[in-house]
Backbone bond lengths (Angstrom), bond angles and torsions (degrees), N, CA, C in turn:
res aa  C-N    CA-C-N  psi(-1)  N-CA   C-N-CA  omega(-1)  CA-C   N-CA-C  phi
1 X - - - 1.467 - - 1.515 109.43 -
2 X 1.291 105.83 139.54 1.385 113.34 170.25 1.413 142.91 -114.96
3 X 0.836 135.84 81.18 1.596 145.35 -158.39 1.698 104.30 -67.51
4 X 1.027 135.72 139.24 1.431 133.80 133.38 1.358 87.74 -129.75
5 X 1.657 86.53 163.03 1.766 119.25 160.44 0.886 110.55 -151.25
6 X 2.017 105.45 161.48 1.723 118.47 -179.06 1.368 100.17 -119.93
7 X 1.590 116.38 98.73 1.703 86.94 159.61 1.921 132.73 -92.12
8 X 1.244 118.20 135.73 1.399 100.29 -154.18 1.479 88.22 -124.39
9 X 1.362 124.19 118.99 1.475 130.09 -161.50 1.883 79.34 -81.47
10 X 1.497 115.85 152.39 1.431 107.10 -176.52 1.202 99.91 -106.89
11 X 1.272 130.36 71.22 1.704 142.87 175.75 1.481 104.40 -131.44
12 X 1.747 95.28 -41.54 2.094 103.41 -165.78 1.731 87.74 -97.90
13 X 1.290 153.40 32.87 1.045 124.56 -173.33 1.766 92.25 -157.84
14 X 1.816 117.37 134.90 1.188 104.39 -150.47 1.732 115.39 124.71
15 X 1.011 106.69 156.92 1.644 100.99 171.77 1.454 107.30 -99.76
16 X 1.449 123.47 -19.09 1.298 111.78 178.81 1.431 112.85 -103.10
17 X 1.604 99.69 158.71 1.463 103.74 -173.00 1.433 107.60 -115.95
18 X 1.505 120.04 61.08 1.447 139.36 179.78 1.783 95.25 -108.67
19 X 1.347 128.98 164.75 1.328 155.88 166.73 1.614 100.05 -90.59
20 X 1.124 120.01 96.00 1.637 125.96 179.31 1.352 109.99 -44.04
21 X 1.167 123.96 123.07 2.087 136.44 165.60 1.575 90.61 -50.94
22 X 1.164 129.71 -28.12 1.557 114.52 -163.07 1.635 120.67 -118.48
23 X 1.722 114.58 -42.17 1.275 111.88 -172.81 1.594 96.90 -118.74
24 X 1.325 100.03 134.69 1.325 118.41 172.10 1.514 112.15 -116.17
25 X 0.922 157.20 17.78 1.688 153.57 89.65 1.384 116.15 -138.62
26 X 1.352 106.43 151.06 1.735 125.63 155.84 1.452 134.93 -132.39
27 X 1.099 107.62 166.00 1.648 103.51 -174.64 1.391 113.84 -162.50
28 X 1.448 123.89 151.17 1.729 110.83 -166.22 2.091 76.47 -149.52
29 X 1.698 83.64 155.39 1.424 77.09 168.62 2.036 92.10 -173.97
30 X 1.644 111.13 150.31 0.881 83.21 -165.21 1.720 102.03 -129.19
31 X 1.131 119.90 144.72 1.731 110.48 -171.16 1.508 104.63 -125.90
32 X 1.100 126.50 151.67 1.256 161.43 133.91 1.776 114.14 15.10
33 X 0.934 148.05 52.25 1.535 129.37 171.85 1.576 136.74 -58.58
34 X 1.553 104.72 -25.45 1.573 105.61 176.09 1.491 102.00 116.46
35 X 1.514 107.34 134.42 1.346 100.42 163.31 1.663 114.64 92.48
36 X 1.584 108.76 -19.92 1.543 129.33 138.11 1.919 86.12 119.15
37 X 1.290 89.97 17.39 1.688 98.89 165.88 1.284 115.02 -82.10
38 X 1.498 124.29 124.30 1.672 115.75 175.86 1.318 103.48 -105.33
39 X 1.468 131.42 172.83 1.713 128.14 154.86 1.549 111.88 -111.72
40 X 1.050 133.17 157.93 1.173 116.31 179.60 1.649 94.91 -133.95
41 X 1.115 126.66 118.69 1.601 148.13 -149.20 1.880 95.07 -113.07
42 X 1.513 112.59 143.91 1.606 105.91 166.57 1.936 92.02 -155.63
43 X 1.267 92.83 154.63 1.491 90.08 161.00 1.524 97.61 -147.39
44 X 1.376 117.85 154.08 1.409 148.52 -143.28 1.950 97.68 -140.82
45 X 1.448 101.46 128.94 1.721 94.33 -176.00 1.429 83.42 -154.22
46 X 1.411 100.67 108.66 1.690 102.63 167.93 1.461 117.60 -86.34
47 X 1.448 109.79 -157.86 1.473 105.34 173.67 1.511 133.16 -139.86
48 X 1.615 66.80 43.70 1.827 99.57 154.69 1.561 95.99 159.60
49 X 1.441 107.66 -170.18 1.023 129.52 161.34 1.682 128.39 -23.18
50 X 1.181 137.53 92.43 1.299 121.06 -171.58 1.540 109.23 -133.78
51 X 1.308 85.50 155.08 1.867 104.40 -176.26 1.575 115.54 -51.06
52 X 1.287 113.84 -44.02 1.554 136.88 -167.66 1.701 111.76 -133.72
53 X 1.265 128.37 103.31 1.455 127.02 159.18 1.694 121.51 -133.31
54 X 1.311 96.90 159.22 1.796 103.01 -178.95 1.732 98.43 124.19
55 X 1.157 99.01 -167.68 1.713 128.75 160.59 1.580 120.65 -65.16
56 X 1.497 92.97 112.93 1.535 95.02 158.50 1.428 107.43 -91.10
57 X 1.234 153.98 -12.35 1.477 144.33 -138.29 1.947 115.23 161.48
58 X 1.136 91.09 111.33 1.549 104.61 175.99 1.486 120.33 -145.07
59 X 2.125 100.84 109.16 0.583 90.21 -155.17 2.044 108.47 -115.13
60 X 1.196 106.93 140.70 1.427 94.93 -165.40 1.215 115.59 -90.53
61 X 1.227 118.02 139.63 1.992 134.83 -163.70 1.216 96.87 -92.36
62 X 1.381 142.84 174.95 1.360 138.55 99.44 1.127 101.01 -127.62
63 X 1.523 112.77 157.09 1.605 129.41 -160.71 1.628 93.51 -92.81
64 X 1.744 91.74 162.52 1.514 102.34 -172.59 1.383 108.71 -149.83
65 X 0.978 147.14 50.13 0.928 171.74 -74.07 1.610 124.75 -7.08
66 X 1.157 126.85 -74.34 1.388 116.52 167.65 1.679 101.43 -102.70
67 X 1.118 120.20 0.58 1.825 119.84 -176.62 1.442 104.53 -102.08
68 X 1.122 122.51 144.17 1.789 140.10 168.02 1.711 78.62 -108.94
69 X 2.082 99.00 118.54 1.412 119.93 154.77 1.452 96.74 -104.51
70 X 1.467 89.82 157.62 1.755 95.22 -176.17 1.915 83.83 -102.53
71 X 1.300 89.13 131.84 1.904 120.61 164.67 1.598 110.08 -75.72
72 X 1.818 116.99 -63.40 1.454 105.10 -161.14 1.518 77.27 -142.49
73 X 1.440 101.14 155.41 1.715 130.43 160.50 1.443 112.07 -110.41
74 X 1.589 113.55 111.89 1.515 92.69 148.97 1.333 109.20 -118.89
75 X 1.598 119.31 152.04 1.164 139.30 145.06 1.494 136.71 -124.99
76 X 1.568 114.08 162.01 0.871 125.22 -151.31 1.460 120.36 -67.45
77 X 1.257 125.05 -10.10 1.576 137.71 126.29 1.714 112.41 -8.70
78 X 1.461 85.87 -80.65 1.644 89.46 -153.84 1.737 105.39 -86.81
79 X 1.622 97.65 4.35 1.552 100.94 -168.57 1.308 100.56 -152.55
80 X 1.620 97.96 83.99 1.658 111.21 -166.78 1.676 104.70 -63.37
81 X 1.429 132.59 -15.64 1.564 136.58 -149.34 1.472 97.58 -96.10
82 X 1.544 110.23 -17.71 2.025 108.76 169.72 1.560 110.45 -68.67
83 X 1.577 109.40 -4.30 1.850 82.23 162.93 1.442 101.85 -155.10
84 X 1.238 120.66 -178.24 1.460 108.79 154.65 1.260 112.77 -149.45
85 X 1.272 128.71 -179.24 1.468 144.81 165.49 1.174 132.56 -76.73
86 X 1.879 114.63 133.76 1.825 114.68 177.49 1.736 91.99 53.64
87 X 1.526 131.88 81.13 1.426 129.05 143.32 1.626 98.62 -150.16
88 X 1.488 102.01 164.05 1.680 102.44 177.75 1.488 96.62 -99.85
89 X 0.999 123.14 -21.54 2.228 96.75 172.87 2.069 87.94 -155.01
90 X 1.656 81.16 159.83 1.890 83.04 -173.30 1.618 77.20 -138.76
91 X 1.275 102.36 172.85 1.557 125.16 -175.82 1.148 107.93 -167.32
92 X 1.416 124.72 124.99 1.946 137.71 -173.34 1.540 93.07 -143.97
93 X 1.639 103.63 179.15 1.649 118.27 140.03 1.651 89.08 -151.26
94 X 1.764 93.80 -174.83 1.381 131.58 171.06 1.361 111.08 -118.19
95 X 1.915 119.03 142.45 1.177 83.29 155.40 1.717 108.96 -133.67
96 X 1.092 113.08 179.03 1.696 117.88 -154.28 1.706 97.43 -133.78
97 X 1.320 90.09 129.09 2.173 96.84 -161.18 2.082 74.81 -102.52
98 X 1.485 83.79 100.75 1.712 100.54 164.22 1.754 113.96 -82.51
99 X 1.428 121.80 -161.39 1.403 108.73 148.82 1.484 115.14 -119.67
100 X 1.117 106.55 158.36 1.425 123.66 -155.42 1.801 97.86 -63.18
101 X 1.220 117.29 130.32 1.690 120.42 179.74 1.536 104.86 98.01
102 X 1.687 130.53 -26.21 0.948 104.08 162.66 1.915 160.27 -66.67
103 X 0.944 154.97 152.82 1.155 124.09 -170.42 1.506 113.57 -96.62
104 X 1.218 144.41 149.41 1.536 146.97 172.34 1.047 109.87 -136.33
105 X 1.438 119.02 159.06 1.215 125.96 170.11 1.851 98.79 -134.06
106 X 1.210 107.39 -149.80 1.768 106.28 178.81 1.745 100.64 -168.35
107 X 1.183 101.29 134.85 1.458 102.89 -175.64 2.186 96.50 -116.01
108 X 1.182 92.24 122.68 1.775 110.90 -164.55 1.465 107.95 -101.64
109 X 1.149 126.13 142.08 1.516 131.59 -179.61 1.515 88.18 -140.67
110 X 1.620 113.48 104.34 1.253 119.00 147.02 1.563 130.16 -94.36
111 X 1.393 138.60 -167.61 1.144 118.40 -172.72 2.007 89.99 178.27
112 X 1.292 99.95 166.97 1.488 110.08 -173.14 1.728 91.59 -158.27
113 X 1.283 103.76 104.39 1.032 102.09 162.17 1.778 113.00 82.87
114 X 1.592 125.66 -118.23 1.537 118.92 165.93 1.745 87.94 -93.16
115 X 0.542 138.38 -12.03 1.895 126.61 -146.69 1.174 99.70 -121.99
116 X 1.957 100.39 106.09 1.550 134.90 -177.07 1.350 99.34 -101.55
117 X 1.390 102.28 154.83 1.880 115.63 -167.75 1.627 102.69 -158.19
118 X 1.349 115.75 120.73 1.584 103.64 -159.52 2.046 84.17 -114.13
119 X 1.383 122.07 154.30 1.019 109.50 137.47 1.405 106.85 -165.37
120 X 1.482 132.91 -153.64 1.256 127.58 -131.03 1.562 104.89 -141.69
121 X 1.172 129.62 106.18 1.551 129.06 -162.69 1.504 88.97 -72.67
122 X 1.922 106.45 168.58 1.351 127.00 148.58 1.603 115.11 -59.82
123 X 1.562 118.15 153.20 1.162 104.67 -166.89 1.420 106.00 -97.69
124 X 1.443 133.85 -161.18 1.468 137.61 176.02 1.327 110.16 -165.32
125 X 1.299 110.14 144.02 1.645 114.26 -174.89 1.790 110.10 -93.68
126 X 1.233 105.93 103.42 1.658 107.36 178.25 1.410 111.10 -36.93
């Protein structure tokens, strides 16, 4: 089994260099299940109470030779359970039946409230 993780305090990550009114950390990371199935796991911790938290959009890569194509999108549209309403931190995944030997990674857009923060997990070999 293979674990990576990203933790990305949501202050250093972003183009702006403000302390977010809403998210006070996140992190997505995605490991290995078997069978060339990955999950891709995130948790979202605002800083406090908020109207809207979780995932809007996760989107899964796999590399191709030197390029990461994205395979599947989910969002929070078609996959109401990436966020929810009125909580101070939420935590889900997805998981995406890759083929076995390939590598993926997942590029995550969480958000709390208006304030979206996209970034880019370590990858893992299905």
């Amino acid at each position: 089994l293979v674990i990576t993780c990203l933790y990305v305090p949501a202050a250093a990550s972003g183009a702006s260099n403000y302390a977010s009114d809403y998210l006070n950390k996140y992190s997505g990371v995605v490991t290995r299940e078997g069978g060339g199935t990955i999950k891709i796991s995130f948790t979202v911790i605002g800083t406090r109470v908020l109207d809207k938290i979780g995932a809007s959009k996760i989107v899964v890569e796999e590399k191709n030779g030197d390029d990461w194509i994205p395979v599947k999108t989910f969002n929070n549209t078609k996959y109401p359970e990436l966020s929810t309403t009125n909580d101070y931190s939420y935590a889900n995944y997805v998981l995406y039946d890759g083929e076995v030997g390939a590598v993926y990674r997942a590029e995550i857009t969480v958000f709390g409230n208006t304030d979206y923060r996209t970034f880019v997990t370590s990858s893992v070999t299905a």
